[in-house]
N, C-alpha and C positions, 0 to 999 in steps of 0.2 A: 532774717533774724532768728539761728537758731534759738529751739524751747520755744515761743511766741507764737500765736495764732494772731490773726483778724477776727474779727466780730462773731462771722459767719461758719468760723471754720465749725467743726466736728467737736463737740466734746463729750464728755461721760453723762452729766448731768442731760436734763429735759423739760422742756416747757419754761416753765418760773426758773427753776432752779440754774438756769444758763444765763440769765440775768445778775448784773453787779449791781451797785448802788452807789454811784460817785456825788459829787457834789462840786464847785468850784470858785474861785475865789470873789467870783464877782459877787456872789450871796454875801459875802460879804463888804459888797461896797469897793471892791476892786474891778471894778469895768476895765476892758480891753483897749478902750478908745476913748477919746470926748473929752470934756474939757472940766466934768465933772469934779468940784474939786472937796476936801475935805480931809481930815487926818484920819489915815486908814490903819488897819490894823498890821500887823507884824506877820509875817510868813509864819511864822511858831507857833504863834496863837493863833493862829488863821485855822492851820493841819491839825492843832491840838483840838480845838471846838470842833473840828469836821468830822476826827476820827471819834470825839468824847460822845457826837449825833452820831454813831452808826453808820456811817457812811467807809468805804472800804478804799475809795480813788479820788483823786483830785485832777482836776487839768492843772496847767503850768498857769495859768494867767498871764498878765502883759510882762513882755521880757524885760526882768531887772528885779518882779517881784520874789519872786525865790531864787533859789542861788544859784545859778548860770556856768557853775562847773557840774560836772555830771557826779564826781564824786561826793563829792558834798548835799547835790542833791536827793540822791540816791541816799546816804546817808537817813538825810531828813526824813526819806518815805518809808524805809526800811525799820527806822526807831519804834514806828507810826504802826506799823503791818500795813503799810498803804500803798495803791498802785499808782501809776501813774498814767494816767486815761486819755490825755491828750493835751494840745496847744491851739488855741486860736491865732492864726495870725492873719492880721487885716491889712493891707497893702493896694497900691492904689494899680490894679488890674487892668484896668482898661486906659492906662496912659502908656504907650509904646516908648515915654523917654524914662520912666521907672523900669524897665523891663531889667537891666544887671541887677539894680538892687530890690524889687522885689524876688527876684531867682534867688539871690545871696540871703536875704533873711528868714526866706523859705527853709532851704536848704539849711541853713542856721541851725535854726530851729528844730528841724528835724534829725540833726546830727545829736542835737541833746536830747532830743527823748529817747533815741533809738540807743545809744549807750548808757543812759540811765535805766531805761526800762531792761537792759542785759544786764546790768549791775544790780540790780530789784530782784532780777530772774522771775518777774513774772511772764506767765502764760498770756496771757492777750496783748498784743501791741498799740500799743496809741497812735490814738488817728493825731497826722497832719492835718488841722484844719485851716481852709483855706478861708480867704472872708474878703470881700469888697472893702475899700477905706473908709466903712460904715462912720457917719458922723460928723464929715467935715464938708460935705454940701450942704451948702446952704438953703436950697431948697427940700432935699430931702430930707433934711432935719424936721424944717420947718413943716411940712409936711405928710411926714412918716404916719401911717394906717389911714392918707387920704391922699393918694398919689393916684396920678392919674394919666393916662399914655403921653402925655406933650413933656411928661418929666421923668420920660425914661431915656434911657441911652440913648444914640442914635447910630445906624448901623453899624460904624466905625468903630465904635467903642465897645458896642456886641461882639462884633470879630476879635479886637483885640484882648477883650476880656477872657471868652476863650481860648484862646491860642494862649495865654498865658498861662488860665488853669490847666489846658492838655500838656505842658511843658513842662510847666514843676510838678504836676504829676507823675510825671513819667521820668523827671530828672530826681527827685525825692523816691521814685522805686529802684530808680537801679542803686542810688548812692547808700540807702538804708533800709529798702523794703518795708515800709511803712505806709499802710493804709493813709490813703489822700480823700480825703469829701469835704463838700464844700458845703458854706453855712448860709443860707439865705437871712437874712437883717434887717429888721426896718433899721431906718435914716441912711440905708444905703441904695447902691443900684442893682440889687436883687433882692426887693421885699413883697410884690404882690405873686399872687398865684400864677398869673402870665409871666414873669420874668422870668419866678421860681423854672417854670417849663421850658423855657428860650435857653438857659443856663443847661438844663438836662440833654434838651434835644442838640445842642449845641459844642459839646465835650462828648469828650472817649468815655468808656467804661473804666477808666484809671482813674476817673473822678469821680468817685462815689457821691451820697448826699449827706450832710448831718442834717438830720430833718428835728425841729424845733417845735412843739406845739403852740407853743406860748407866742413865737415872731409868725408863724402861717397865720394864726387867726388874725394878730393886729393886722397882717397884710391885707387876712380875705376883707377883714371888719368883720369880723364873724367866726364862730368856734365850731358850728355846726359842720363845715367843709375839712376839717383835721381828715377821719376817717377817709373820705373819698379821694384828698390829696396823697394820702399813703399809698392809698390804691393802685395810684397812678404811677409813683416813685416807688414800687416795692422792690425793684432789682435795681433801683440804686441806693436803698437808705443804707449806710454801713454803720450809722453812727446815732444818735438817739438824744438829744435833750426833752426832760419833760422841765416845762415853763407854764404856768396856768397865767391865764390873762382876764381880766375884766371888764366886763362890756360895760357896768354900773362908770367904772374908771373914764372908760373909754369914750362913755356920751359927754363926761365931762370936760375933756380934752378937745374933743370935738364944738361942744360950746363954745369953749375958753381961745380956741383956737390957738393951742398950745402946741409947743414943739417935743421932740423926743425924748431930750432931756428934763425939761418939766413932767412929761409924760411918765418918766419912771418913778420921778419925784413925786408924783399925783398915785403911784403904786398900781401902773398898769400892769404890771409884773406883778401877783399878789400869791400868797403861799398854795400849797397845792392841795386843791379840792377846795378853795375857797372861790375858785373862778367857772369860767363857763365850758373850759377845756373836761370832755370824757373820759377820764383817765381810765374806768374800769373798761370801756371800751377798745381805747389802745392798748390796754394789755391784752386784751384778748385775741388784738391785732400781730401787736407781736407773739405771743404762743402758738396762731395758726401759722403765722409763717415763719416760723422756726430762728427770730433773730437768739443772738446767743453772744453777749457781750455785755456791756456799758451802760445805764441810761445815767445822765448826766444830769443833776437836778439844777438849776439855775432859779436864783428869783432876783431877776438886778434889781440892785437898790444904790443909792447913792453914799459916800461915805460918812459916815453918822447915821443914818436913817435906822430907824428900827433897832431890833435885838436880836443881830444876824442869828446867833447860836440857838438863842430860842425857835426862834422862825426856823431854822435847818431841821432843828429836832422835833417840831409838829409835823413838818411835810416828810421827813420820815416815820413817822407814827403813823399818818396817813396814807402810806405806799402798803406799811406792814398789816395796815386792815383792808388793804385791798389785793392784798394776796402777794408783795413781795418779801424775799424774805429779808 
């Protein structure tokens, strides 16, 4: 994609300053997946309160909520001064009779960023992200931030999972040159620390990682292991959500013996710097190792819950006192 970089590439700026500040739609109560239901807000008002909080990028959100021609959308972000930083798409990877149409809405999807983000003319290209059909197991639902090895894949599904991410990554770089990383999830089947690595060790280098503060810790149960698992993943993170998560949250789900969806509704996603995730840490993470692009702020919330635009513009107040800009 002439004009456009990846994350990584080379730019002018340094340290902080190679860092954006996007935000996306599910802060406000537009999830990707699940069954969540409520009256959400308007794509308009959604890009208006994101850009009115300082924020400079959106992802796309679940296909249908913004406008699904590239002009038009393009449009929208252009009015805004706003980039367009990426798509989640969640598709059921490891079933081998989804394979044409998880390729088809991959590819999709990716044909629409990569000509809006040319119609934008901005400089960084948005990631394809790739994602498990996070949400509609039943057990991992039920289960999500207490899974445990008897409810993870089973080799078959391992295999086929990857062979899918190596394919649409690699069918998604030749058709539009656009960075592919994939998202690990709870209520899906890449949410613990182990899978997270089975999924890495497992795929090409055409499969980058979108690494998520906020979904590793509910994986690990723990927040303390962030840092160490970047360590681990630093030549494949391409792509960055910061998500703070809460342990106070999280004992109580654990009680309550509550599932994912209740989970975000209990506010195990909570604004940033209110939870147990190191956020001044991870920056420090990313300035030694020179990432340079995106971080993507996220706080799922369910539709009605909270006072998304408030809640966006304290967890940006709290980036800006911790050094970004």
């Amino acid at each position: 994609m002439t004009g456009m970089s990846e994350s990584r590439s080379s730019r002018d700026a340094t340290g902080l300053d190679c860092i954006r500040i996007g935000n996306a739609p599910c802060s406000w109560g537009t999830l990707e997946f699940g069954s969540l239901s409520g009256e959400r807000q308007t794509f308009a008002d959604m890009l208006d309160q994101l850009a009115a909080a300082d924020y400079t990028g959106s992802e796309l959100g679940d296909w249908g909520f913004m406008p699904t021609d590239p002009v038009e959308l393009a449009d929208n972000f252009t009015c805004r001064n706003l980039e367009l930083t990426g798509a989640y798409v969640g598709t059921s990877l490891e079933q081998p009779a989804q394979w044409d149409a998880n390729l088809e809405v991959n590819l999709c999807t990716a044909r629409l960023l990569a000509e809006t983000a040319a119609r934008i003319g901005q400089e960084l290209a948005p990631h394809l992200v790739l994602a498990a059909d996070n949400g509609t197991d039943p057990v991992r639902v039920q289960n999500a931030g207490r899974i445990t090895p008897d409810m993870e894949l089973d080799a078959a599904g391992w295999r086929q999972l990857a062979l899918a991410c190596n394919e649409i990554a690699h069918a998604v770089r030749e058709e539009t040159g656009l960075p592919v990383a994939f998202h690990h999830h709870a209520a899906g089947f890449v949410e613990t620390p182990a899978e997270v690595a089975r999924v890495m060790e497992m795929t090409s280098e055409l499969v980058g990682l979108v690494f998520d503060t906020g979904h590793y810790a509910l994986g690990a149960g723990r927040a303390d292991t962030v840092l160490e698992a970047m360590n681990a993943f630093a030549d494949r993170i391409s792509y960055v959500h910061f998500k703070d998560w809460s342990a106070s949250a999280a004992q109580t789900v654990q009680a309550a013996d509550l599932n994912y969806f209740e989970a975000v509704r209990e506010g195990i996603f909570c604004e940033l710097g209110q939870g147990e995730v190191d956020f001044p840490a991870v920056r420090d993470w990313l300035v030694t190792h020179g990432y340079a692009g995106y971080l993507t702020v996220e706080q799922d919330i369910i539709p009605g819950l909270g006072s998304p635009f408030e809640s966006a513009q304290r967890s940006r107040s709290y980036l800006r006192a911790i050094g970004f800009h």
